[in-house]
N, CA and C atoms as a LAMMPS dump frame, in Angstrom:
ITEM: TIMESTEP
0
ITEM: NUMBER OF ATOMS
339
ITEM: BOX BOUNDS ff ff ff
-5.0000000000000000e+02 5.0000000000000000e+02
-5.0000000000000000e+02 5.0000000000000000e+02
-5.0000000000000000e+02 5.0000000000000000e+02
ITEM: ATOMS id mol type element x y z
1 1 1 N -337.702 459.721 116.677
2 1 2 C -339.121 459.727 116.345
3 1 3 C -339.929 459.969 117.611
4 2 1 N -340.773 460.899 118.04
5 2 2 C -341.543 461.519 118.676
6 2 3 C -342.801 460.399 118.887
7 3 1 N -343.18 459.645 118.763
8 3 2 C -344.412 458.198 118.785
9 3 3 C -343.591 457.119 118.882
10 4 1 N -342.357 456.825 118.943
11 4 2 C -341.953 455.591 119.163
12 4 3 C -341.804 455.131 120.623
13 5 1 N -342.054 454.656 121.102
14 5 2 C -342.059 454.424 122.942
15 5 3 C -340.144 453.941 123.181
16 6 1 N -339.433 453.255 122.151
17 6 2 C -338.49 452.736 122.449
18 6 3 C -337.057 454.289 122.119
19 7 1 N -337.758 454.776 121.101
20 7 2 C -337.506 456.413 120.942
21 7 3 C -337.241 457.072 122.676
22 8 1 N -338.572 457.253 123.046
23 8 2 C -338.666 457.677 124.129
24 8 3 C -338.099 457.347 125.497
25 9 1 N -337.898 455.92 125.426
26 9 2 C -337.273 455.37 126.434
27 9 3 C -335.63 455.715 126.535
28 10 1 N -334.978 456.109 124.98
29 10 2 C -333.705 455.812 124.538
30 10 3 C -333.336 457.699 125.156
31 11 1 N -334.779 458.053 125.075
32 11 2 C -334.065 459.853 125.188
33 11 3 C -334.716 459.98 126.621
34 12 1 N -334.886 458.804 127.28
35 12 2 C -335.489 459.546 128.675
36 12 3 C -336.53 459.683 129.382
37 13 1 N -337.042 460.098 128.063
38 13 2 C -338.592 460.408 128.308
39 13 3 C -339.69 459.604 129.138
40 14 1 N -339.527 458.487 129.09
41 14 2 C -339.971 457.217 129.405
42 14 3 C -339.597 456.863 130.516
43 15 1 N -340.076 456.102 131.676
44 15 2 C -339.604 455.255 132.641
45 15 3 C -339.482 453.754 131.834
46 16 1 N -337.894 453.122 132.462
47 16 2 C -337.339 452.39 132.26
48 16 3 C -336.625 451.913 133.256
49 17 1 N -336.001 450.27 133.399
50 17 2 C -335.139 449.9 134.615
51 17 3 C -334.185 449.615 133.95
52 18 1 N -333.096 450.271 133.558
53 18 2 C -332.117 450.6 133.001
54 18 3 C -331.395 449.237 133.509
55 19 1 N -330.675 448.213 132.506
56 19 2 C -329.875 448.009 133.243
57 19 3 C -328.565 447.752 132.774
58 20 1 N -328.18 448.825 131.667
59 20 2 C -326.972 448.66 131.027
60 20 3 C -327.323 449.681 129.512
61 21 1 N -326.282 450.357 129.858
62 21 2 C -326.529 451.671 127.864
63 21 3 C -324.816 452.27 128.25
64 22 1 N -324.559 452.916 126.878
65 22 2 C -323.616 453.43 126.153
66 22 3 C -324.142 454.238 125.469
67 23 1 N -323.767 455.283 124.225
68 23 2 C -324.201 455.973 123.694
69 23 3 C -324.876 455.706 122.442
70 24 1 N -324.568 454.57 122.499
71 24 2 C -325.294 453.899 120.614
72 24 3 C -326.534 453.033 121.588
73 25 1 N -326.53 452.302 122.583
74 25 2 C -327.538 451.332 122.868
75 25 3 C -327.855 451.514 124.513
76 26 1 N -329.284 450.951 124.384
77 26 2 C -329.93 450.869 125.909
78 26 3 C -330.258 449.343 125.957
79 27 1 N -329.758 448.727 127.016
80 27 2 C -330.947 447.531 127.592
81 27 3 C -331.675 448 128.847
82 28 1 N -333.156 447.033 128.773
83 28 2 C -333.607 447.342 130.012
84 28 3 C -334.708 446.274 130.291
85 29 1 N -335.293 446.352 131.105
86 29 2 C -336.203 445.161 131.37
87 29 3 C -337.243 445.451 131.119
88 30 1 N -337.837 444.274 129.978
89 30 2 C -339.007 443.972 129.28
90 30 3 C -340.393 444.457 130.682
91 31 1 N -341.203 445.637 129.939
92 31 2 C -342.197 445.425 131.304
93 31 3 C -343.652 444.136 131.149
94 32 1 N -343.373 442.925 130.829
95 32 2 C -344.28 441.99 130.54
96 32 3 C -342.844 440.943 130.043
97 33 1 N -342.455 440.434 130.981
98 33 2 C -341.273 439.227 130.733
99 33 3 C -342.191 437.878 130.238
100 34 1 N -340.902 436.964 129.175
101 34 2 C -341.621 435.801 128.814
102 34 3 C -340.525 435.275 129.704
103 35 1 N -339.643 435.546 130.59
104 35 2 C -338.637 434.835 131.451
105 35 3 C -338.491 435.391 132.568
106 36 1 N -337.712 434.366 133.713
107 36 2 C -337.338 435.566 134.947
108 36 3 C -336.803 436.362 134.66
109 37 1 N -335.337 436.571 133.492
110 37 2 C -334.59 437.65 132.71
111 37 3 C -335.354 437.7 131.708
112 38 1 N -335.813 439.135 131.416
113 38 2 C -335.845 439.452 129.982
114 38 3 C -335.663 440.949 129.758
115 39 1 N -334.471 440.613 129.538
116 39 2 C -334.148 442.218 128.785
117 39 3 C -334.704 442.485 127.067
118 40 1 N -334.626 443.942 127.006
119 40 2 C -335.13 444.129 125.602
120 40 3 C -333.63 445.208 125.168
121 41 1 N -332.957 445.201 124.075
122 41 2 C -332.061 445.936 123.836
123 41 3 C -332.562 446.782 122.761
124 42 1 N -331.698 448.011 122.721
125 42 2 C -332.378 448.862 121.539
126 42 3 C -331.242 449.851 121.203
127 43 1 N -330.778 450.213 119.768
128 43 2 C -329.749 450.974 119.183
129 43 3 C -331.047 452.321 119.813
130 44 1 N -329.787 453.372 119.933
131 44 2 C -330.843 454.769 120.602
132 44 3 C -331.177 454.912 119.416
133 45 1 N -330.132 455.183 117.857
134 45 2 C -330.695 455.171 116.676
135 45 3 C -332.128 454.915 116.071
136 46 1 N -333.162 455.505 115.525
137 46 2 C -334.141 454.708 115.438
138 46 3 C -334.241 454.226 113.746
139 47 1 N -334.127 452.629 114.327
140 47 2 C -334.04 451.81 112.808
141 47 3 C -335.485 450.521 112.966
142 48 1 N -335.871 450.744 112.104
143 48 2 C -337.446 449.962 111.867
144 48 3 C -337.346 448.419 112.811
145 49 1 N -336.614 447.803 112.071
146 49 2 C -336.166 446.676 111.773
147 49 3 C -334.916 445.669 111.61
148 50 1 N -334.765 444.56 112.334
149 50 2 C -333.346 443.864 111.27
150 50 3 C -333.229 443.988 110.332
151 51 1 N -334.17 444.029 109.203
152 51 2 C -334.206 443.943 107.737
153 51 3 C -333.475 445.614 107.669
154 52 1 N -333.668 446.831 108.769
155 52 2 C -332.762 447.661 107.663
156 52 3 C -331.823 448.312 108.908
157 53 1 N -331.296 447.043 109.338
158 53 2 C -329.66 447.202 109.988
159 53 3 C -328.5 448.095 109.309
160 54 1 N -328.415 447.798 108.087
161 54 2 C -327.639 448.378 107.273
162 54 3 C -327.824 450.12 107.92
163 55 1 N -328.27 450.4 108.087
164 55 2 C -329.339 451.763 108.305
165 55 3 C -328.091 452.122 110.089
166 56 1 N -327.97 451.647 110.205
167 56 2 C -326.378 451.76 111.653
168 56 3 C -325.42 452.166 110.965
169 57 1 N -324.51 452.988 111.58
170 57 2 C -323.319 452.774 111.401
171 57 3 C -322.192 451.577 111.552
172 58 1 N -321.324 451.345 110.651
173 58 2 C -320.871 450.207 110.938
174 58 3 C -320.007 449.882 112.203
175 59 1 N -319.94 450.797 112.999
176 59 2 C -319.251 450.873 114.112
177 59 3 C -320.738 449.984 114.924
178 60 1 N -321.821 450.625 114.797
179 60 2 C -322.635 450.55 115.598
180 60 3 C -323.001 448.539 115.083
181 61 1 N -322.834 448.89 113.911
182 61 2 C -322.838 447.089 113.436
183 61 3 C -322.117 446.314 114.297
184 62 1 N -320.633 446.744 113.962
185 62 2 C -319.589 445.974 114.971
186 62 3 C -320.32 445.485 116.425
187 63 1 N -320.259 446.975 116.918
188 63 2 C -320.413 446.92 118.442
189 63 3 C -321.976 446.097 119.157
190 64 1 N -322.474 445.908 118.157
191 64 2 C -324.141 445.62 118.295
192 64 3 C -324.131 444.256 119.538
193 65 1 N -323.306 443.203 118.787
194 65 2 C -323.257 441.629 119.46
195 65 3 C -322.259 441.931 120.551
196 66 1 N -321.406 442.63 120.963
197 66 2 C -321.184 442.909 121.917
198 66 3 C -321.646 443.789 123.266
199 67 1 N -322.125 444.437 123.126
200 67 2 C -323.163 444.995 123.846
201 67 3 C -324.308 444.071 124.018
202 68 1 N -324.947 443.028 123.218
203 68 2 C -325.731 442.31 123.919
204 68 3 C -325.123 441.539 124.695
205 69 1 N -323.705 440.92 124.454
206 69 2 C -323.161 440.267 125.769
207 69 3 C -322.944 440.969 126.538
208 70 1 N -322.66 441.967 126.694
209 70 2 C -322.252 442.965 128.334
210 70 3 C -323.804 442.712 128.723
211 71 1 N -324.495 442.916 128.199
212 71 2 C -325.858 443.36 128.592
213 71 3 C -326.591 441.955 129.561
214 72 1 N -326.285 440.626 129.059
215 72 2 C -326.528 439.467 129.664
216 72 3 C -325.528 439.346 130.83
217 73 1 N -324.026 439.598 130.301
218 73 2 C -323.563 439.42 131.441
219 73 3 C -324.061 440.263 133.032
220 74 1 N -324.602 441.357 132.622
221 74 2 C -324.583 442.548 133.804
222 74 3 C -325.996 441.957 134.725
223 75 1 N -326.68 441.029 133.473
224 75 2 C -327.978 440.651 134.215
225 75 3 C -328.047 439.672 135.103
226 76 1 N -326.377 438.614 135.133
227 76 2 C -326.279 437.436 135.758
228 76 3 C -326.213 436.711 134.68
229 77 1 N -326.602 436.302 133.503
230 77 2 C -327.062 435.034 132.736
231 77 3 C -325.886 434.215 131.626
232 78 1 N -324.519 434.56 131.818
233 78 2 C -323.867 434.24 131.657
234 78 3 C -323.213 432.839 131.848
235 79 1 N -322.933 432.748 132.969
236 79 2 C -323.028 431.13 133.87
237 79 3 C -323.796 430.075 133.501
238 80 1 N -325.344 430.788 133.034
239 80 2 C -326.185 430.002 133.072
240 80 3 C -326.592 429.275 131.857
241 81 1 N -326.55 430.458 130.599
242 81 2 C -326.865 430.832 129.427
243 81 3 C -328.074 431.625 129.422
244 82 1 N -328.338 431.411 128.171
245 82 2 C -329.742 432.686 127.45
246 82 3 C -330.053 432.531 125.889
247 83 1 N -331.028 433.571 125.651
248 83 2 C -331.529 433.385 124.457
249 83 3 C -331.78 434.885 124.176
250 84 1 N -331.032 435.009 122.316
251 84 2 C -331.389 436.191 121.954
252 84 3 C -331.98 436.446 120.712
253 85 1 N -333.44 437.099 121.111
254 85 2 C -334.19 436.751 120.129
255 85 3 C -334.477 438.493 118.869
256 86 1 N -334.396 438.237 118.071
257 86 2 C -335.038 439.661 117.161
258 86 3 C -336.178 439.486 116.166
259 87 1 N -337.477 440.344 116.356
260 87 2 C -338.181 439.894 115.063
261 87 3 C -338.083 441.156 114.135
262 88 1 N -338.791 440.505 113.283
263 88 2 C -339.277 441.177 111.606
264 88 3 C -340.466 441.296 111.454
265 89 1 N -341.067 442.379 111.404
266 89 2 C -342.225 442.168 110.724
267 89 3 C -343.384 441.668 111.225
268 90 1 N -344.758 442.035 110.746
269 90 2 C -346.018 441.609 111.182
270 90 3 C -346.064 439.722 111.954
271 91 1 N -345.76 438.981 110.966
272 91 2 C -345.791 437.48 111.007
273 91 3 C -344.866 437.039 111.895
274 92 1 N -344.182 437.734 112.46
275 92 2 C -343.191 437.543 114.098
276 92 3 C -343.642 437.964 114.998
277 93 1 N -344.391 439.042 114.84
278 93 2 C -345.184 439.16 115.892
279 93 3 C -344.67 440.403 116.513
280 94 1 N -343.773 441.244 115.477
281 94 2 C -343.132 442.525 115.82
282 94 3 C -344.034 443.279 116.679
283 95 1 N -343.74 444.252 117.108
284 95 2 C -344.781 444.62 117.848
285 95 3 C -344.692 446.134 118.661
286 96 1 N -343.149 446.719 118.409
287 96 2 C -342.411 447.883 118.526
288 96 3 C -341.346 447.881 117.319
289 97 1 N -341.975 449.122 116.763
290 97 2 C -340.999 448.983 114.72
291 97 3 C -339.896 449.812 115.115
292 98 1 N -338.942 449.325 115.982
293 98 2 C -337.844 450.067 116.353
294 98 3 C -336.96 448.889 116.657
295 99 1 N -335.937 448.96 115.867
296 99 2 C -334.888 447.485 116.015
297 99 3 C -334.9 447.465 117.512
298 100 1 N -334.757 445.842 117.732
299 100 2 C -334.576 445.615 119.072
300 100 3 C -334.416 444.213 119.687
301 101 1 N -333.686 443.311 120.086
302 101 2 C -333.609 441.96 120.835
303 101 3 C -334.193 441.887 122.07
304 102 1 N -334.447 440.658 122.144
305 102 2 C -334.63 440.367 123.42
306 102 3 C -333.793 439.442 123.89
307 103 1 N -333.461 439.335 124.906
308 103 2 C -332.527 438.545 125.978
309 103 3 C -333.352 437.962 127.19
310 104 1 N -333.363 436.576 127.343
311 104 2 C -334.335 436.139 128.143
312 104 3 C -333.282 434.745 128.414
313 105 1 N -333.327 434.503 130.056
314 105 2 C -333.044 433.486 130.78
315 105 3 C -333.716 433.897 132.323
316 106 1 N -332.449 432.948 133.286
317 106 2 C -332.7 432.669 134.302
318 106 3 C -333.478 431.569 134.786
319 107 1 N -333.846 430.795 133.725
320 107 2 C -334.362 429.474 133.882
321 107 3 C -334.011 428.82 132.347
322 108 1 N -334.761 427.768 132.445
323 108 2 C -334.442 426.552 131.979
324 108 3 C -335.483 427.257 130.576
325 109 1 N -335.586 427.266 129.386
326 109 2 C -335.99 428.184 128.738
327 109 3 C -336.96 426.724 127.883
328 110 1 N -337.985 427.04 126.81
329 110 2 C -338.792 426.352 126.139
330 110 3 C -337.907 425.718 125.541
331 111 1 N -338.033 424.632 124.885
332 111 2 C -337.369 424.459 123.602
333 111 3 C -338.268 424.603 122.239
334 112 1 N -339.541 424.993 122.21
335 112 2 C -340.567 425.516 121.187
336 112 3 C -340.12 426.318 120.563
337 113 1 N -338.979 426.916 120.528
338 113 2 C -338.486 428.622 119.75
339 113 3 C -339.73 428.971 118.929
């Protein structure tokens, strides 16, 4: 999609601080962190939402939760732990309609989820 910024980031187009992709997924660092780590992950695929995951290949299903662990591990936050967050929709506070997590540590994190 040609207007999606996470589109754009996934083909290039975009400046990004890359810090971990394969051919199905990019992580990279959130530019407005809610942590000292916060990565944002994204299938290059462009899929709205969790709600239409199905919408991956199931390879890309499989591989999804693994790639967010490479992706923490590569950041340091392994040792430490982390948090991985995905929204839905208006009332989450979605805010880029292009599936996507976030990964956030390096400190001692809220407990407010």
């Amino acid at each position: 999609m040609n207007d999606c910024i996470f589109c754009r980031i996934a083909e290039g187009e975009l400046p990004a601080q890359i810090v971990f992709q394969d051919d199905d997924f990019v992580a990279f660092r959130d530019i407005a962190p809610k942590a000292p780590v916060h990565l944002v992950v994204i299938p290059r695929r462009h899929v709205a939402s969790f709600a239409d995951v199905a919408e991956l290949s199931a390879d890309e299903r499989a591989r999804m939760a693994v790639f967010l662990a490479e992706a923490a591990d590569r950041a340091g936050l392994t040792s430490t732990g982390y948090r991985v967050v995905t929204n839905h929709g208006a009332n989450s506070r979605q805010s880029v309609f292009h599936l996507h997590w976030h990964i956030l540590g390096g400190a001692l994190l809220s407990d407010s989820m």
